[in-house]
Backbone as CSV, one residue per row, in Angstrom:
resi,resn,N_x,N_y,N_z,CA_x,CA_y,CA_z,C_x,C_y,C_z
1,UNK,0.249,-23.997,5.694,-0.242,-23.497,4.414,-1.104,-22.244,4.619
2,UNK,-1.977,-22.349,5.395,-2.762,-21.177,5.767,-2.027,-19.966,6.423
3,UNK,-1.404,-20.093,7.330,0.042,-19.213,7.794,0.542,-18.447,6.249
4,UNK,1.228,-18.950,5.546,1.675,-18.901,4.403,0.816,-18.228,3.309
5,UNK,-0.611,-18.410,2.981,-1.364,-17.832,2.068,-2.100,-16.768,3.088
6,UNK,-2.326,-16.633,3.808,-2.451,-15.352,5.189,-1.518,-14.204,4.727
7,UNK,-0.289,-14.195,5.049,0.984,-13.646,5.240,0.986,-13.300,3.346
8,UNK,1.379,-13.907,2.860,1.266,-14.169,0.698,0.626,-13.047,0.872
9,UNK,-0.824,-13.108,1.147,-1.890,-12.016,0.085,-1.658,-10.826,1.230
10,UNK,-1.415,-10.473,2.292,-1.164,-9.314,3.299,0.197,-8.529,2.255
11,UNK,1.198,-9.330,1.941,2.543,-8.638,1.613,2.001,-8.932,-0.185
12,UNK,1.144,-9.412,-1.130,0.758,-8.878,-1.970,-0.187,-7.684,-2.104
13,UNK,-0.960,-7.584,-1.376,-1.779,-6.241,-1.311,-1.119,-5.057,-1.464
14,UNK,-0.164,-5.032,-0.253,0.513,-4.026,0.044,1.356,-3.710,-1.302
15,UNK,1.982,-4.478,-1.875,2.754,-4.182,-2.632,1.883,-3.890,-3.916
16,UNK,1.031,-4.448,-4.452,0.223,-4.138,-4.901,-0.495,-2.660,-5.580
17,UNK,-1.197,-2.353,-3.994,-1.317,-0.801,-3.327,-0.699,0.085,-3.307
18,UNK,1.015,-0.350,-2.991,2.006,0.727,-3.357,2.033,1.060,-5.016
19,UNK,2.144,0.139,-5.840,2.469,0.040,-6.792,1.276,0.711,-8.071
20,UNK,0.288,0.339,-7.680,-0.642,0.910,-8.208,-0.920,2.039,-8.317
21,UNK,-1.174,2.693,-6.673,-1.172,4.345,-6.828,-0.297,5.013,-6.874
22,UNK,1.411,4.551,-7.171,2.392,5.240,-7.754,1.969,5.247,-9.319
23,UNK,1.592,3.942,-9.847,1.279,3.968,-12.087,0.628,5.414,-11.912
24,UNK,-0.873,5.311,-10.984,-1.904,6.655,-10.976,-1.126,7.953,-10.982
25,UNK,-0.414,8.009,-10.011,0.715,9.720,-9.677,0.815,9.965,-11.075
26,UNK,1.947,8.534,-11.736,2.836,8.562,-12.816,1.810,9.472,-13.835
27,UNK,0.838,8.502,-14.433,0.108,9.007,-14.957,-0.569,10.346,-15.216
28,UNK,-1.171,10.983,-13.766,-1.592,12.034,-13.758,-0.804,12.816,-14.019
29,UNK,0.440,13.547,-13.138,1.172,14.202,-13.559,1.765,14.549,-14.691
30,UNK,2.609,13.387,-15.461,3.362,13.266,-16.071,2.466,13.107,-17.248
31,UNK,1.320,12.059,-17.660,0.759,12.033,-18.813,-0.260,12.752,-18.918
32,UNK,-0.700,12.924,-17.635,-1.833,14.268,-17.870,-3.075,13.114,-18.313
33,UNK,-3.299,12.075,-17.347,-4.442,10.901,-17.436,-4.377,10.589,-16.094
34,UNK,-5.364,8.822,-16.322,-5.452,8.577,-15.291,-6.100,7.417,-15.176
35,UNK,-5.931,6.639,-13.990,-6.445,5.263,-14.308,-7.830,5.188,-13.808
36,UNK,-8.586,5.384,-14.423,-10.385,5.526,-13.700,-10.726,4.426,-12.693
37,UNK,-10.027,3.231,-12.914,-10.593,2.238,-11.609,-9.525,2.322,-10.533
38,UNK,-8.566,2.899,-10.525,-7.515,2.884,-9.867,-7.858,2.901,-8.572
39,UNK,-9.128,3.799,-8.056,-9.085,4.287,-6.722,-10.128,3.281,-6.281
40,UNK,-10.665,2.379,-6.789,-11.597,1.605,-6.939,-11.115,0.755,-5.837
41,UNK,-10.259,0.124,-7.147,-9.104,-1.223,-6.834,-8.733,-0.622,-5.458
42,UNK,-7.871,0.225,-5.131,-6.984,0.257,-4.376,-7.790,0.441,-2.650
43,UNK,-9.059,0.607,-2.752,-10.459,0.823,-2.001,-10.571,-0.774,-1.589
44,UNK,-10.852,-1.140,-2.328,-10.720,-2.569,-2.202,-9.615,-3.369,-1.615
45,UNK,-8.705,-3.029,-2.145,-7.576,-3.673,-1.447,-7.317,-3.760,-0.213
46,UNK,-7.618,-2.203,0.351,-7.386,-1.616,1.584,-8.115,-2.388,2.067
47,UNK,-9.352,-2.944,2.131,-10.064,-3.524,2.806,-9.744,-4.878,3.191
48,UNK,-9.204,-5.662,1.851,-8.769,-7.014,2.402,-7.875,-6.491,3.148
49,UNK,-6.961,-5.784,3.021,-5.698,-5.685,3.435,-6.050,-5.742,5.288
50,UNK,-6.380,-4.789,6.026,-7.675,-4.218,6.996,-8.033,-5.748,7.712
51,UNK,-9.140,-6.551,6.887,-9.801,-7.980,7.169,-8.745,-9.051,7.420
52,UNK,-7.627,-8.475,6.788,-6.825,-9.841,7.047,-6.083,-9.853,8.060
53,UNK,-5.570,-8.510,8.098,-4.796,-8.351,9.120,-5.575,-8.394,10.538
54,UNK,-6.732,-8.229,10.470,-7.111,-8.984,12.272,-6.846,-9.718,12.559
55,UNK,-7.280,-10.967,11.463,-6.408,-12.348,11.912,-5.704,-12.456,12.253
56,UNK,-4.439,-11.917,11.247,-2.992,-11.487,11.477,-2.382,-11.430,12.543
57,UNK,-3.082,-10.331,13.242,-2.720,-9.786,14.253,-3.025,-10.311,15.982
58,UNK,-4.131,-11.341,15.262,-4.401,-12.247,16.906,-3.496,-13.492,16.963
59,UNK,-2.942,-13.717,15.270,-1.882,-15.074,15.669,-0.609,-14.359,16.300
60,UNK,-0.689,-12.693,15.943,0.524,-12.588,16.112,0.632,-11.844,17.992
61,UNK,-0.551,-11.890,18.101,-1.125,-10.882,19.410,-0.458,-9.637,19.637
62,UNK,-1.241,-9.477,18.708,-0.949,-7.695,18.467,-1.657,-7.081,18.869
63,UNK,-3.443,-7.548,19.051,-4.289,-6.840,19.521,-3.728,-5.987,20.767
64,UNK,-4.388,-4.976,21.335,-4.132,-3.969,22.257,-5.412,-4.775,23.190
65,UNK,-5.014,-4.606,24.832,-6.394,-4.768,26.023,-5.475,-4.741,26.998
66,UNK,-6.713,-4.328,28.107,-6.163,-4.017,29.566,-5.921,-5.766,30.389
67,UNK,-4.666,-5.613,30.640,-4.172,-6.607,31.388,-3.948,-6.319,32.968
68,UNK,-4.104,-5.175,33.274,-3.761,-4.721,34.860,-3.980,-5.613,35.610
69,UNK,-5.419,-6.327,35.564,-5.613,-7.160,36.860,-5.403,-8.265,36.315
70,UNK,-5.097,-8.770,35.429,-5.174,-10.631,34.845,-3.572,-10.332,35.489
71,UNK,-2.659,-9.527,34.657,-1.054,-9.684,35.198,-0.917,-10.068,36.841
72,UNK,-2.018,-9.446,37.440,-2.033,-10.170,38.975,-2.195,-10.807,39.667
73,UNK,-3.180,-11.766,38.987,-3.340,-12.946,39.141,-2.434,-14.509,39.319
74,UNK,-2.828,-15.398,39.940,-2.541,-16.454,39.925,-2.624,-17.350,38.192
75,UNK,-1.768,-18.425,37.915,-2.010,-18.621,36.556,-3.179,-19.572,36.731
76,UNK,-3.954,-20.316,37.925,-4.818,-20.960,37.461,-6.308,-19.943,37.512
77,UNK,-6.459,-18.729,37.934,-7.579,-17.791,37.771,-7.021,-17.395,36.639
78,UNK,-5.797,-16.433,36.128,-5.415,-16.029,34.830,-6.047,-17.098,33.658
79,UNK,-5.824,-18.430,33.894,-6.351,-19.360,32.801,-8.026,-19.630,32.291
80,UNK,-8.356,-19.419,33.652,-9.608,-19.244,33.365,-10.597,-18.077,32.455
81,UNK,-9.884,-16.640,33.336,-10.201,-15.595,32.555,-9.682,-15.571,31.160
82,UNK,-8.535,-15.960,30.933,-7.926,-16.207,29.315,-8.746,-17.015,28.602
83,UNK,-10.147,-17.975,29.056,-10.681,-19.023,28.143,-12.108,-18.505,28.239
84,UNK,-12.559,-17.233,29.143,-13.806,-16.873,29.228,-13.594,-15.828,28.291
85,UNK,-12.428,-15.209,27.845,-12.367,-14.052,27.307,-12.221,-14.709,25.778
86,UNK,-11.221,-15.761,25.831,-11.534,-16.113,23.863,-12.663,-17.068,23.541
87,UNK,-13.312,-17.241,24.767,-14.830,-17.898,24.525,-15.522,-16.974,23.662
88,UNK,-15.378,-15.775,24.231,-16.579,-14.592,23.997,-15.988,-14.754,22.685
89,UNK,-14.798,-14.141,22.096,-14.344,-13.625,21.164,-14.853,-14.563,19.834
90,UNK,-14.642,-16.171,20.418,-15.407,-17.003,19.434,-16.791,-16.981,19.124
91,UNK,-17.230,-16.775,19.623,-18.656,-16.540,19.824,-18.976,-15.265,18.920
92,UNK,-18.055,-14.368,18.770,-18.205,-13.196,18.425,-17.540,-13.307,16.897
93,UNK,-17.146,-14.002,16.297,-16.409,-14.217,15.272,-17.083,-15.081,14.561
94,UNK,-17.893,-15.900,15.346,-19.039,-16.720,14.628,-19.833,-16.106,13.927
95,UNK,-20.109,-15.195,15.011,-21.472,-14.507,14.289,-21.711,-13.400,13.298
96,UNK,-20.363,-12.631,13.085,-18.961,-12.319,11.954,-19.358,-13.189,10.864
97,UNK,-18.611,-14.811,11.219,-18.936,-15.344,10.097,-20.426,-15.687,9.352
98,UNK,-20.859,-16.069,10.130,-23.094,-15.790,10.020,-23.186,-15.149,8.710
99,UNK,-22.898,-13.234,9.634,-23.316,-12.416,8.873,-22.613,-11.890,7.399
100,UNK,-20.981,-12.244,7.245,-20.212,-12.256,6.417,-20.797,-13.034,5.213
101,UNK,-20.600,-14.096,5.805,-21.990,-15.569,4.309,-23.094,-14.829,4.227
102,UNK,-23.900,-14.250,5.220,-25.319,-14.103,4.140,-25.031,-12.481,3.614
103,UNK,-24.209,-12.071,3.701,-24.267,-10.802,3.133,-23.787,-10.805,1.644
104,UNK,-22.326,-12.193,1.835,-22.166,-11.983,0.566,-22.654,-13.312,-0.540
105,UNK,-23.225,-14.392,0.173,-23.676,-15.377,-0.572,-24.510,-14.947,-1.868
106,UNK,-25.285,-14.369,-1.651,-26.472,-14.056,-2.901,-26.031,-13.397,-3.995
107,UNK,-24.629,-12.459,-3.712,-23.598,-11.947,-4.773,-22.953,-13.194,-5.617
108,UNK,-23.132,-14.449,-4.895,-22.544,-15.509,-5.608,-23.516,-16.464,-5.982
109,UNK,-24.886,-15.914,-6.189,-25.928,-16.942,-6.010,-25.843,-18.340,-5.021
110,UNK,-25.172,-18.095,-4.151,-25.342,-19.104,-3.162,-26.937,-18.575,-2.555
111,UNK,-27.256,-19.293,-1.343,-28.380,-19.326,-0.472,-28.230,-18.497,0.760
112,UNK,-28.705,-17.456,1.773,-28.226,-17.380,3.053,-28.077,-18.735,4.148
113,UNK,-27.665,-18.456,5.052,-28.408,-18.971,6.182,-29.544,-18.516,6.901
114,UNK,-30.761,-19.683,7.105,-31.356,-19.005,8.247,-31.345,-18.929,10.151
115,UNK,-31.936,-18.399,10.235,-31.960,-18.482,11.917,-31.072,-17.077,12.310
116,UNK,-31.536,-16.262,12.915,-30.973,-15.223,13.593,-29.748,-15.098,14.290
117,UNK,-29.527,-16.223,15.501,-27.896,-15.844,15.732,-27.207,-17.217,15.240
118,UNK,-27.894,-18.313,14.926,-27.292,-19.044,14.985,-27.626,-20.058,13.478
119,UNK,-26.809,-20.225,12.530,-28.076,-21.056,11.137,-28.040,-22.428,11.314
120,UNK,-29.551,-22.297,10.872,-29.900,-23.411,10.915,-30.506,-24.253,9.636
121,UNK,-29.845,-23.676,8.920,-29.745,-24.389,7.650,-29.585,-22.868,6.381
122,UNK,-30.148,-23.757,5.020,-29.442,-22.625,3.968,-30.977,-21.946,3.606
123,UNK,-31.602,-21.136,3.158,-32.529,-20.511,2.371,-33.205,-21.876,1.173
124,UNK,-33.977,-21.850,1.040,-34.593,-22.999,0.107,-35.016,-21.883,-0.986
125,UNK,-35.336,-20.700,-0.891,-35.534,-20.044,-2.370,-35.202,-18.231,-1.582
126,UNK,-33.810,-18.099,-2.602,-33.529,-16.681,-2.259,-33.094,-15.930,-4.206
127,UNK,-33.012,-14.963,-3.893,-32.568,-14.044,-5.136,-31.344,-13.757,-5.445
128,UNK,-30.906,-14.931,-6.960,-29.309,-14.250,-7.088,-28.809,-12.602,-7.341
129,UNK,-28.073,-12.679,-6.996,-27.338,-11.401,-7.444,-26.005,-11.356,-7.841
130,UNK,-25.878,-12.506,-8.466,-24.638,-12.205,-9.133,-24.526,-11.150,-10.058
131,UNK,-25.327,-11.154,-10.736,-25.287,-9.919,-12.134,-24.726,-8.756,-11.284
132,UNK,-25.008,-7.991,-9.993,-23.974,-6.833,-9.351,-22.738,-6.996,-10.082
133,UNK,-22.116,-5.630,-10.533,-21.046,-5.159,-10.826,-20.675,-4.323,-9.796
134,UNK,-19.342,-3.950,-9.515,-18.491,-2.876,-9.187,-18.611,-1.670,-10.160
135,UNK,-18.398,-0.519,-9.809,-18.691,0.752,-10.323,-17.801,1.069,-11.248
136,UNK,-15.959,0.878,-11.616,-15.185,1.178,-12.365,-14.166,-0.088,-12.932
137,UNK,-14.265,-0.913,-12.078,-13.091,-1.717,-12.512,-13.470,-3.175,-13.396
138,UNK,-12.646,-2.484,-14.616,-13.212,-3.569,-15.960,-13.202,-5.049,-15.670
139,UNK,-14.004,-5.842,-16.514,-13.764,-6.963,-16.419,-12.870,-7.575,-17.278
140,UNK,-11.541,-8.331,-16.413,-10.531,-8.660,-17.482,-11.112,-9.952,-18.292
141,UNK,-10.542,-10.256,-19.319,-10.554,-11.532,-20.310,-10.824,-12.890,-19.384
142,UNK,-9.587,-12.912,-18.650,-9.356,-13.996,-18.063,-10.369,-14.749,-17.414
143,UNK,-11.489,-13.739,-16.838,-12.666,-14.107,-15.425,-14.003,-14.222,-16.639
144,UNK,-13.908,-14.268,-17.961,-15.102,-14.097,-18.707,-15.665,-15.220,-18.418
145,UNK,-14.943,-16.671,-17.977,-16.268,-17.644,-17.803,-16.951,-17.540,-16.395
146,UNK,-16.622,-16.230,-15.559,-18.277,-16.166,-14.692,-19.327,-15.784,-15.076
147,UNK,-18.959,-15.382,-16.735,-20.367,-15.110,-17.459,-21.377,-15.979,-16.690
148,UNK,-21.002,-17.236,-17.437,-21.719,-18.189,-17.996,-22.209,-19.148,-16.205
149,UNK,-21.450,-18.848,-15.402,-21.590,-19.235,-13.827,-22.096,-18.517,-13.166
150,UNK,-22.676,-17.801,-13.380,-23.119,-15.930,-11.835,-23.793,-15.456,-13.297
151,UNK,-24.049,-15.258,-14.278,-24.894,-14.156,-14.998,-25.641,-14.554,-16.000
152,UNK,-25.630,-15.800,-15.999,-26.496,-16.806,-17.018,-26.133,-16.443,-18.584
153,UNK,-25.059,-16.187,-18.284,-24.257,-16.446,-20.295,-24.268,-14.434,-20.293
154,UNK,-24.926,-13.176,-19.880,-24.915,-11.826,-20.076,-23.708,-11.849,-19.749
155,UNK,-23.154,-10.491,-20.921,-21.525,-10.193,-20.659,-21.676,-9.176,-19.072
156,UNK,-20.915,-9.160,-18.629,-19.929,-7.910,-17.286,-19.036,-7.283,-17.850
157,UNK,-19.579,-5.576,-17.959,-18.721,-4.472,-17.907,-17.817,-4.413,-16.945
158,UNK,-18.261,-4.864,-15.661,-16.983,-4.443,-14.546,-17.207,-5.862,-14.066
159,UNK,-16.406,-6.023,-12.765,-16.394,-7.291,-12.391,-17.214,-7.419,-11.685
160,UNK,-17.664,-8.241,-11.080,-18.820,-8.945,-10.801,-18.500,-8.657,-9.112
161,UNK,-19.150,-8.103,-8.298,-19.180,-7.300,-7.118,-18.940,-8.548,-6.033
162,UNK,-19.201,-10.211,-6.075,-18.312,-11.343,-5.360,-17.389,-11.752,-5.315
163,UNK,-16.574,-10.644,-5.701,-15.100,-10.947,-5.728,-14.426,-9.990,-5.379
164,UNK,-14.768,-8.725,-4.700,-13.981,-8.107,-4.087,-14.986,-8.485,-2.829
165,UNK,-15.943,-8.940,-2.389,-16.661,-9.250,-1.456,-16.534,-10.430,-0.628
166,UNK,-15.464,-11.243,-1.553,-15.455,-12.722,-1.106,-14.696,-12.758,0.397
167,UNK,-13.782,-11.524,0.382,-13.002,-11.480,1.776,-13.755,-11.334,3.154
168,UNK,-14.844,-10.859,3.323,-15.901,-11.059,4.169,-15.887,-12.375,4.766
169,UNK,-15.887,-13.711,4.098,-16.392,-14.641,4.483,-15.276,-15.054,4.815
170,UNK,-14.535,-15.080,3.786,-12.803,-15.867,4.398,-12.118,-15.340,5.268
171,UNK,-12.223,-13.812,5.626,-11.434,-13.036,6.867,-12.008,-13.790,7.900
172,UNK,-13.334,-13.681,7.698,-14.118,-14.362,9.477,-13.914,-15.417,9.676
173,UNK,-13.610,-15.751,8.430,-13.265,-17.601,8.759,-11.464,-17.429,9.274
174,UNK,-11.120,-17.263,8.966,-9.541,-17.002,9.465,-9.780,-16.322,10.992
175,UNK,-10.536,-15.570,11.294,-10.511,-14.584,12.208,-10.847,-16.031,13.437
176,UNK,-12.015,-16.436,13.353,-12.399,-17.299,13.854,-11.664,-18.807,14.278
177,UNK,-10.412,-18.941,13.238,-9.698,-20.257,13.609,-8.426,-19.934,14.329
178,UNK,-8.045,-18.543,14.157,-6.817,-17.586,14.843,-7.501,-17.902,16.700
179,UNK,-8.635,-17.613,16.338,-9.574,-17.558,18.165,-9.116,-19.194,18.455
180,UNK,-9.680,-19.889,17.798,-9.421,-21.133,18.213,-8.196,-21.839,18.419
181,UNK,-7.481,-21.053,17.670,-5.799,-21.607,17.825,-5.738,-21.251,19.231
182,UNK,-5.969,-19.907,19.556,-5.749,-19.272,20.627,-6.287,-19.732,22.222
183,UNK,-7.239,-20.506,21.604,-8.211,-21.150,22.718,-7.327,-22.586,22.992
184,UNK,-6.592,-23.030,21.975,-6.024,-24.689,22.378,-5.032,-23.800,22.961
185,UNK,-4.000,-22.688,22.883,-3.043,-22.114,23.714,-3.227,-21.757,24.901
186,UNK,-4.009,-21.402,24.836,-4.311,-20.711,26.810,-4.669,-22.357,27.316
187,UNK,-5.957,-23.119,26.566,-5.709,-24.400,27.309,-4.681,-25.265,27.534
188,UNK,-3.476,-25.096,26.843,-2.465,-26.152,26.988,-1.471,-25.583,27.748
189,UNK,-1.538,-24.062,28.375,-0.778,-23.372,28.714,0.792,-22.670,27.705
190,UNK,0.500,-23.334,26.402,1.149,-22.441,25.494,1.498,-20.786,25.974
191,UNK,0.146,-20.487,25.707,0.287,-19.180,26.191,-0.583,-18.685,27.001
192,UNK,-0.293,-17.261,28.080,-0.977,-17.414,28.866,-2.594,-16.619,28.834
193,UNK,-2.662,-15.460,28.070,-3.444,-14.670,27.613,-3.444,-14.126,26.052
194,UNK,-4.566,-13.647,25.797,-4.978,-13.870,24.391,-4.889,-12.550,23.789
195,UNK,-4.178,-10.820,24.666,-3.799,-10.136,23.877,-2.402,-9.485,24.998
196,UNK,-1.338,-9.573,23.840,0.100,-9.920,24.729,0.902,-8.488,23.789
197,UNK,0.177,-7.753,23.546,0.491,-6.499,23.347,0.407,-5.079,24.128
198,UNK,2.120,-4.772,24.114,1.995,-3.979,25.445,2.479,-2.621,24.531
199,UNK,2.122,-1.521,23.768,2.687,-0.695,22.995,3.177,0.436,24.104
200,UNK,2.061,0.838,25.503,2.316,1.670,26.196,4.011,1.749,26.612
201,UNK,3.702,-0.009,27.714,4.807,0.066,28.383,6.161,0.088,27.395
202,UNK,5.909,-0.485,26.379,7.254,-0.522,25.219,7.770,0.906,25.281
203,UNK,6.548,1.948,24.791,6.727,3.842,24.751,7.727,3.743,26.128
204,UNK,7.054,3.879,27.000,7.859,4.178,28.235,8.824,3.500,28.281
205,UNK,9.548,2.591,27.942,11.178,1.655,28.133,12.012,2.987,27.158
206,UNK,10.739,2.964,26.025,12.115,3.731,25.097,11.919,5.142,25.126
207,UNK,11.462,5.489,25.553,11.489,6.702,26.239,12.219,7.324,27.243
208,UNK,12.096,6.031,28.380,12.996,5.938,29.337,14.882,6.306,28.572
209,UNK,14.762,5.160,27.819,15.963,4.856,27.111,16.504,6.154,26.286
210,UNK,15.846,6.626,26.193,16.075,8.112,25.168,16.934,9.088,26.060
211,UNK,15.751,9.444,27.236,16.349,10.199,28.287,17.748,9.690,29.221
212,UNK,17.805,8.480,29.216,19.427,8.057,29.897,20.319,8.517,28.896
213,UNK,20.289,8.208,27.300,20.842,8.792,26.584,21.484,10.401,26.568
214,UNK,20.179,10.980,26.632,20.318,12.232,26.566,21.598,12.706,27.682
215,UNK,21.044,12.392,29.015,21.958,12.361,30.611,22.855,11.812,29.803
216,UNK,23.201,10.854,29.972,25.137,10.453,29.674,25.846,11.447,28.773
217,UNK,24.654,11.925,27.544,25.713,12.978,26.341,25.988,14.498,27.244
């Protein structure tokens, strides 16, 4: 399911994004207007789009890193270095997620966490901020009951700034369970290392491949 709503909102964005700043072209040119939140939205988008795809890209190990000396290794030193290296990365995605929640909690009147690297519980008295708006992009009909949830019954001109913000917390959280998938793989010997992207050597095969071409014509 998560695979699935991952992948969903990556190939909705995009399409999305395409689609949107083609209406804008349409518009400008042709009607001689323009969609004022357009560049807003599509600012936004880019960003989930961006956040998600890290995840994305570690289930899919796309990331780019130097493998020179792990490739030389034995697989029981290779295994080791493969579980010290997505140790870190967890560790590092944690604290991603940390800072992701308290940055955007208070946009949702939630609480932070406290404790510096590590929380240790929620804020017992912090300052909502739901009332934040976004700068252009209206608030549709549909979202009017966060009035009454985030702004204490006051209407929103634009939308309410925790909801293009919410991807913060859920990227890191994805980012962070992609690590951990990755961590039961190198331990089970699934797989052997945790970035299996080689773009160089690929260039050089087809490169190679170009030039035999060329020779035979």
């Amino acid at each position: 399911m998560i695979d699935r709503l991952e992948e969903g909102l990556i190939s909705l964005l995009l399409g999305l994004m395409t689609a949107l700043t083609f209406a804008n072209v349409v518009a400008r040119y042709v009607f001689n207007s323009n969609i004022l939140w357009a560049l807003e939205l599509t600012v936004f988008m880019f960003g989930w789009l961006v956040l998600l795809g890290a995840s994305y890209a570690v289930k899919k190990g796309m990331h780019l890193g130097v493998d020179a000396i792990v490739q030389n290794l034995m697989p029981g030193p290779r295994k080791v270095l493969g579980l010290i290296s997505v140790a870190c990365c967890i560790a590092f995605s944690f604290l991603l997620l940390k800072g992701a929640w308290d940055y955007w909690a208070n946009f949702a009147n939630l609480p932070k966490t406290e404790g510096r690297w590590f929380p240790l519980g929620f804020e017992d008295k912090f300052r909502d901020q739901g009332w934040y708006e976004v700068d252009d992009i209206p608030m549709p009909g549909a979202l009017r009951w966060m009035e009454d949830v985030f702004n204490e019954g006051e209407e929103y001109e634009k939308i309410p700034r925790l909801l293009p913000y919410l991807i913060l917390p859920l990227s890191m959280a994805l980012l962070l369970l992609r690590f951990c998938q990755a961590a039961w793989g190198i331990w089970t010997g699934r797989i052997t290392q945790l970035v299996a992207s080689h773009e160089v050597e690929d260039d050089e095969i087809e490169a190679a491949a170009n030039v035999a071409d060329g020779t035979k014509g």
